[in-house]
C-alpha positions, 0 to 999 in steps of 0.5 A, a space after each residue: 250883277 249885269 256885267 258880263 264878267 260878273 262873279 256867279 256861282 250859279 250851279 256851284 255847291 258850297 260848303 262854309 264851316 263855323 257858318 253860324 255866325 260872324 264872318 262865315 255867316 256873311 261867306 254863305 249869305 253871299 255864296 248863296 245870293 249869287 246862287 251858289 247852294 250852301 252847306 252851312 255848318 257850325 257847331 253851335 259852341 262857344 267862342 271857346 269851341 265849349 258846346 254845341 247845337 245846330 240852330 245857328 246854323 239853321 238860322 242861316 239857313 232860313 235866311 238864305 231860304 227866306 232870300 229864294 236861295 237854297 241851303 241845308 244846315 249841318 252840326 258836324 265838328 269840324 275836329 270830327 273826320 267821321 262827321 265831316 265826311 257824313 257832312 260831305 256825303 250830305 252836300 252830294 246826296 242833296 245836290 250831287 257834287 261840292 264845288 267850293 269849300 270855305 275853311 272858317 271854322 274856328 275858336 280861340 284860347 288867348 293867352 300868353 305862352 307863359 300861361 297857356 295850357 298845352 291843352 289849350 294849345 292843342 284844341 286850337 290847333 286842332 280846329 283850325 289846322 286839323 279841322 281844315 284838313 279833316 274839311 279838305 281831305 273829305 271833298 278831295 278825291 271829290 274835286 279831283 274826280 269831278 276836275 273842278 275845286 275852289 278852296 279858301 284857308 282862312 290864315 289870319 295877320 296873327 299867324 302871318 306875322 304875330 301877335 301877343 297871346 296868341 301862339 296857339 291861333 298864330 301857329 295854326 294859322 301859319 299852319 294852314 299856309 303851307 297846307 295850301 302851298 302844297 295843295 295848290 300844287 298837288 290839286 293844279 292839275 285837275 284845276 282845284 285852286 286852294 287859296 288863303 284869306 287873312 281876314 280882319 273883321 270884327 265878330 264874336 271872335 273878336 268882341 271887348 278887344 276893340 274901340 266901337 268906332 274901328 268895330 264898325 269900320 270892321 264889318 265882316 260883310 267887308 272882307 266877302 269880296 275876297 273870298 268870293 274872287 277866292 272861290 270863283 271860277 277865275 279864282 288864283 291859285 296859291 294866293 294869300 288875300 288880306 281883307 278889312 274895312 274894304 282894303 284888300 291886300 296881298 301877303 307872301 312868302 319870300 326868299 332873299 337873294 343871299 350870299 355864298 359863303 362856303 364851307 370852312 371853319 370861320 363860316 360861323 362867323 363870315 355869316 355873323 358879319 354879312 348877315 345883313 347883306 343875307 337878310 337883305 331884301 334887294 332882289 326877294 323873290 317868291 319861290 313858286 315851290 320849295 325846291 326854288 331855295 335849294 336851286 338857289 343855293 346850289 347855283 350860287 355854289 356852282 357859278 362860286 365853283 366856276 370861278 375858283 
């Protein structure tokens, strides 16, 4: 930790949600070695989000305790607004404002969609989606007051991109996607920088699904790094970081150049016959807000205007 341009979070006070164990376990372990104070909760439940009890939380407290570190424990449900907010109002009674909130809580109901139950599907969506808005919503007028904020969403492969029986989990995760694109806009201003990490790491989420050898090069302490650049000081803003094994890459959302093809009756089926060269990615860009797709389109209907 010599170098000059070495992450520290002394100072700094954190909160990490589904804290108890598995990858947010490693989240708090690390903030709070490199001397961030941290609110580590967790609801102490099954991986089905069934139960409840602090004391896994309070193991890690003792940990990061035992490591010269400072931490408290919290029980809150992250589906709870009250809860969270008595959550935050205990981070700064401790230690007087949050810096850093690391979105990880979560549980999964897997199924395929045929399946599943609506009420499965809801509870997911729930946690995770809901969970990090109630999470970010409680420390928000905070971070704008004190002009400072490190947010980090925790998105996953399955909602970026898919994956079988996992709807519920796949939606939510996407979900949190695009809370973090308008929240990194909204939270610019007062330098409060809202991020996504999509981690693969093998824990308790993730037991039985998997040979040992891929569960030991999976290590969640390997998918740490980026979301400690996530939350740093330096962190970006509006990024989406995936994170396994010790290889990270980057995600994004992107639009293709596209083609105008006007308004009139066979534009059905124009767009049917030159749908790959609208799909086509020669040229994609990553809009920096939403407002990019519709200058795009009214600049290609202007320029076609011109020429007509």
């Amino acid at each position: 930790m010599s170098s000059s341009n070495s992450i520290d979070f002394s100072g700094r006070v954190a909160i990490v949600t589904g804290a108890g164990g598995g990858l947010g376990r490693q989240h708090a372990l690390a903030l709070a070695a490199r001397g961030a104070k941290v609110v580590v909760n967790d609801l102490g439940g099954a991986r089905d989000g069934s139960g409840g009890s602090v004391s896994a939380a309070q193991a890690v407290v003792d940990e990061i305790k035992a490591a010269g570190g400072e931490a408290i424990a919290n029980g809150a449900s992250v589906t709870d607004f009250e809860a969270v907010q008595a959550m935050v109002k205990q981070a700064v009674d401790a230690w007087g404002r949050v810096d850093i909130l690391v979105n990880n809580a979560g549980i999964l109901r897997d199924k395929s969609f045929a399946k599943m139950e609506l009420d499965d599907f809801k509870l997911v969506v729930d946690v995770h989606l809901m969970g990090a808005v109630n999470c970010t919503k409680a420390v928000w007028a905070l971070m704008n007051e004190q002009k400072y904020g490190r947010i980090v969403m925790t998105t996953s492969s399955s909602g970026l991109y898919g994956n079988f029986g996992q709807s519920n989990y796949g939606a939510a995760k996407l979900a949190l996607v695009g809370l973090m694109q308008t929240l990194s806009l909204e939270g610019a201003k007062n330098d409060i920088r809202v991020n996504c990490l999509a981690p693969t790491a093998a824990t308790r989420m993730t037991e039985g699904l998997m040979p040992q050898e891929v569960l030991d090069a999976l290590k969640p302490e390997a998918v740490v790094p980026a979301m400690l650049v996530l939350a740093a000081q330096d962190a970006p803003n509006r990024t989406i970081l995936c994170a396994g094994a010790g290889t990270f890459e980057a995600a994004h959302i992107t639009m293709t150049q596209g083609a105008w093809l006007g308004i009139a009756p066979d534009t059905p089926e124009q767009l049917a016959a030159r749908l790959s060269e609208v799909t086509s990615r020669d040229g994609e860009v990553v809009p920096q807000s939403g407002a990019a797709q519709g200058t795009n389109e009214v600049g290609k209907a202007m320029a076609n205007a011109k020429r007509g």
